[in-house]
C-alpha positions as CSV (number, residue, x, y, z in Angstrom):
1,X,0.0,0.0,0.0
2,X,1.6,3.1,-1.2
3,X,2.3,6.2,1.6
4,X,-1.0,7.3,3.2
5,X,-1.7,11.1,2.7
6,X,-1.2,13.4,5.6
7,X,-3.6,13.3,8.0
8,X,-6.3,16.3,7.2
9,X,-8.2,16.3,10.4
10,X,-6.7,18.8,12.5
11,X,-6.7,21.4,10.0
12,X,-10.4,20.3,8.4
13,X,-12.5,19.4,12.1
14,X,-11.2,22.9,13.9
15,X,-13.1,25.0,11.5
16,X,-16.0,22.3,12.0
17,X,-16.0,22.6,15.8
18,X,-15.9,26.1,15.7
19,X,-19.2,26.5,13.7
20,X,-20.9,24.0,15.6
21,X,-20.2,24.5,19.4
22,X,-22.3,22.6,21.1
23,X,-25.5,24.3,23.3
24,X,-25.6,23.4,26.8
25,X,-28.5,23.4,29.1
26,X,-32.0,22.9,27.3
27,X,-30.7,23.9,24.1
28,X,-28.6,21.0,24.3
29,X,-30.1,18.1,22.0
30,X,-32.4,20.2,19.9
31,X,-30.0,20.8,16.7
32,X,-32.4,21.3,13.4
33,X,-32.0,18.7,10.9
34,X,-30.3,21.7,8.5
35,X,-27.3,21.6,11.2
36,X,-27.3,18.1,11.6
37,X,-26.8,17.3,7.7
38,X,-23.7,20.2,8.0
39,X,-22.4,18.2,10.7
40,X,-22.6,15.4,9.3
41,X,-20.8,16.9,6.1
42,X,-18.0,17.8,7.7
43,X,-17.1,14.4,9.6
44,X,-17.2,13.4,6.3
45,X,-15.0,15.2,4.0
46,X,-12.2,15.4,7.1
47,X,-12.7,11.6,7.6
48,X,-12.9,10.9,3.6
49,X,-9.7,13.2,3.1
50,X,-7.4,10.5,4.6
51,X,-9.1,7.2,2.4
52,X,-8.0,4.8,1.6
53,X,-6.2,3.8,4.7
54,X,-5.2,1.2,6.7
55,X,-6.7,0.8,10.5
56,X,-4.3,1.6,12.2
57,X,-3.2,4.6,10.5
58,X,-7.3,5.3,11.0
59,X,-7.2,4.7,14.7
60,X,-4.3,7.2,15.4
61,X,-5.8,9.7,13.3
62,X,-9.0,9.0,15.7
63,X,-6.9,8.8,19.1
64,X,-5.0,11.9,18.0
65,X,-8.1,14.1,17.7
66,X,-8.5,16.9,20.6
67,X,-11.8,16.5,22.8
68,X,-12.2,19.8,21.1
69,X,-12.8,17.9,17.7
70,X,-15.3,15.8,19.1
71,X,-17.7,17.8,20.1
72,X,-20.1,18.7,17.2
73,X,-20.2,14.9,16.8
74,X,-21.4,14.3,20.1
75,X,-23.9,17.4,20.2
76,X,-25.6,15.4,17.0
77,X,-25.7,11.9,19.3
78,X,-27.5,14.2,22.1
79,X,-29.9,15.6,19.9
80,X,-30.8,12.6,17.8
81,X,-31.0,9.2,20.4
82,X,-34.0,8.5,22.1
83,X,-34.1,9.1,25.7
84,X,-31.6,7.0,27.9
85,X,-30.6,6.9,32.2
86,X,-26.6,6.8,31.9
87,X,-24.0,6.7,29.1
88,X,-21.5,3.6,29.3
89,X,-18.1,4.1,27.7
90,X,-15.1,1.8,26.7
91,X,-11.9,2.0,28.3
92,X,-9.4,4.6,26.6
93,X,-12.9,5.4,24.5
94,X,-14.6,7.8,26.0
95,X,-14.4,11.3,24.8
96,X,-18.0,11.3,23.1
97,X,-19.7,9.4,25.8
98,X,-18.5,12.2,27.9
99,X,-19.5,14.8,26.1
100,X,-22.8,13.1,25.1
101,X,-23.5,12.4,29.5
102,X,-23.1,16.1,30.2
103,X,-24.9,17.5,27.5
104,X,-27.9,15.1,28.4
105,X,-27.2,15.4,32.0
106,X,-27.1,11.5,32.7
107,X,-24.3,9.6,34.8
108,X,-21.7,7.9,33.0
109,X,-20.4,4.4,33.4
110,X,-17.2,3.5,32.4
111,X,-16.6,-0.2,31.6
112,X,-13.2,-1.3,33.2
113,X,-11.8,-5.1,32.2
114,X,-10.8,-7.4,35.5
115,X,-9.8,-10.3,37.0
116,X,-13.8,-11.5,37.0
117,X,-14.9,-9.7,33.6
118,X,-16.2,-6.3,33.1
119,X,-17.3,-3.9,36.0
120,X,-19.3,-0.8,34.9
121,X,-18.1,2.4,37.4
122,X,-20.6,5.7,37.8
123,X,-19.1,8.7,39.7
124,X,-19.8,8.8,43.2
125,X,-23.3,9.4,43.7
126,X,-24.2,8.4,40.2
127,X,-24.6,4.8,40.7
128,X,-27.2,3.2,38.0
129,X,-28.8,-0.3,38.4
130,X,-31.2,-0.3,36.2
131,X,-32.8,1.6,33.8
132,X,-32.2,2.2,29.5
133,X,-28.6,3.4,28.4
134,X,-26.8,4.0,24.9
135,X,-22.8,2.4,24.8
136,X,-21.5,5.1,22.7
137,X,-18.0,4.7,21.0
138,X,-16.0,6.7,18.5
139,X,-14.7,3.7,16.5
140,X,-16.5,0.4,16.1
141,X,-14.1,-2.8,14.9
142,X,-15.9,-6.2,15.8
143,X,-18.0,-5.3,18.0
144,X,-16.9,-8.1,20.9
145,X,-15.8,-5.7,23.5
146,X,-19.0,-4.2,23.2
147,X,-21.1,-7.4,23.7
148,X,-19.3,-8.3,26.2
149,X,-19.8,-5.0,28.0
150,X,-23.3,-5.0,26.9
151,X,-23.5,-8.4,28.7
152,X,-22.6,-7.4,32.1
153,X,-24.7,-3.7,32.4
154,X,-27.9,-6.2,31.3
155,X,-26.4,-8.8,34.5
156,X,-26.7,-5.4,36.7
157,X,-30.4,-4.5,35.1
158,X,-29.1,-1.8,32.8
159,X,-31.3,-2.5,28.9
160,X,-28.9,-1.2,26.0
161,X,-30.8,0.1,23.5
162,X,-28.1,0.8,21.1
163,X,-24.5,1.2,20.5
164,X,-23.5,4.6,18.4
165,X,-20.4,5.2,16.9
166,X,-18.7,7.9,15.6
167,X,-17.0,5.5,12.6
168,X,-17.8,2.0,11.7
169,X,-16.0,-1.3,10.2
170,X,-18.6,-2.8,8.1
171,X,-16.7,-5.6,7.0
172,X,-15.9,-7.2,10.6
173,X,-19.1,-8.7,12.0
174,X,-19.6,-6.2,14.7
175,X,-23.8,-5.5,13.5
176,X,-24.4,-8.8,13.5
177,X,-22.8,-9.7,16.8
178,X,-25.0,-7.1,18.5
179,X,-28.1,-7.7,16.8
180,X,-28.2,-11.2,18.6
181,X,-28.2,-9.1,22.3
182,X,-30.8,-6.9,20.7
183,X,-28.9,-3.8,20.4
184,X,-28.7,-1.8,17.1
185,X,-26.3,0.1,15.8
186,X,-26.3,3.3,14.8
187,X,-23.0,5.6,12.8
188,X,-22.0,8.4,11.5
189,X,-19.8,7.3,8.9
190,X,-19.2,3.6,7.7
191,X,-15.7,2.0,6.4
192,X,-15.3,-1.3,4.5
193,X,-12.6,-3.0,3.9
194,X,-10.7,-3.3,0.6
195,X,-7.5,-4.6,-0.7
196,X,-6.8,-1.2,-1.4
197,X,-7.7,-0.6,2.1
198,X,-10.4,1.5,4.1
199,X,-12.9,3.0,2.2
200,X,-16.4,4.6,2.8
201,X,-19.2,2.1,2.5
202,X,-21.1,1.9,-0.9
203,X,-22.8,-1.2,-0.7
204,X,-25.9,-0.4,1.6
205,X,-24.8,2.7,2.9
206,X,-26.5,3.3,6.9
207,X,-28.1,6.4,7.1
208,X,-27.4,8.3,9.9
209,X,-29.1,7.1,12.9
210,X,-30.8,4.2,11.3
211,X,-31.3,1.1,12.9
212,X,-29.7,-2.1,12.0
């Protein structure tokens, strides 16, 4: 695979955050769908800029990203998923489950790995046994992590309605895995692999926030 191009996001999503700062308070989760289609646009062309790529090159352009850069994104998860009690996030994942808890004003869980499995920690004071959440993620791969996270908030009473990622790899399985636990998926922006490498889905492109 020949050089991949220089990586266009911290020069393309700045601009983007700066047009789009999220609203707090009761603003927050009530962007128009005029907004939401230029905030969509935007995650695409800087994401598109960099294809075709490998993963990895793709997941330190993601991990490289400021939590500056995130937060349009997450201001679109606010305003477009159905209601929800907490937010769980993924170890070394969690920038837009952040965002997306404090916007909504909901507790959020972080799932940490151990000895006995996965353990899902709330801030003090914002324990949550039971109730609806969303797992929110900024990159999707296989999706096992995130049935086996998925597993353990339903042992502790928590329902998952969905998982929602910032970018998805269609090729890898992860849909279907979650499907079988009744969760959907729902992306901003999907990638299938090529031999050429990472491209944007063409096949049966997922709109955004449609369910599986």
């Amino acid at each position: 695979m020949s050089e991949p191009p220089p990586n266009p996001l911290p020069l393309l999503l700045p601009a983007f955050c700066k047009e789009f700062h999220p609203r707090v308070g009761a603003d927050a989760g009530q962007a128009g769908p005029h907004n939401e289609r230029k905030m969509l646009a935007a995650f695409h062309e800087a994401t598109a800029s960099l294809l075709p790529t490998d993963e990895a090159t793709l997941q330190r352009y993601l991990r490289g990203l400021a939590p500056q850069a995130w937060l349009p994104l997450a201001e679109l998860f606010a305003a477009r998923l159905p209601e929800f009690d907490a937010v769980i996030a993924l170890p070394g994942d969690a920038l837009v489950a952040e965002q997306v808890s404090r916007l909504r004003g909901v507790p959020l869980l972080c799932a940490e790995p151990g000895p006995g499995g996965w353990t899902l920690q709330g801030k003090p004071g914002e324990e949550v046994t039971g109730g609806e959440a969303v797992l929110l993620t900024e990159h999707l791969v296989n999706g096992v992590t995130e049935a086996a996270v998925i597993e353990q908030a339903q042992r502790r009473g928590l329902r998952v309605l969905l998982v929602g990622t910032a970018v998805e790899r269609t090729s890898l399985g992860a849909r279907s895995r979650l499907w079988e636990l009744g969760v959907t998926v729902q992306t901003a922006l999907q990638l299938a692999d090529t031999p050429w490498g990472l491209i944007q889905e063409r096949r049966q492109p997922e709109r955004w926030l449609r369910s599986s």
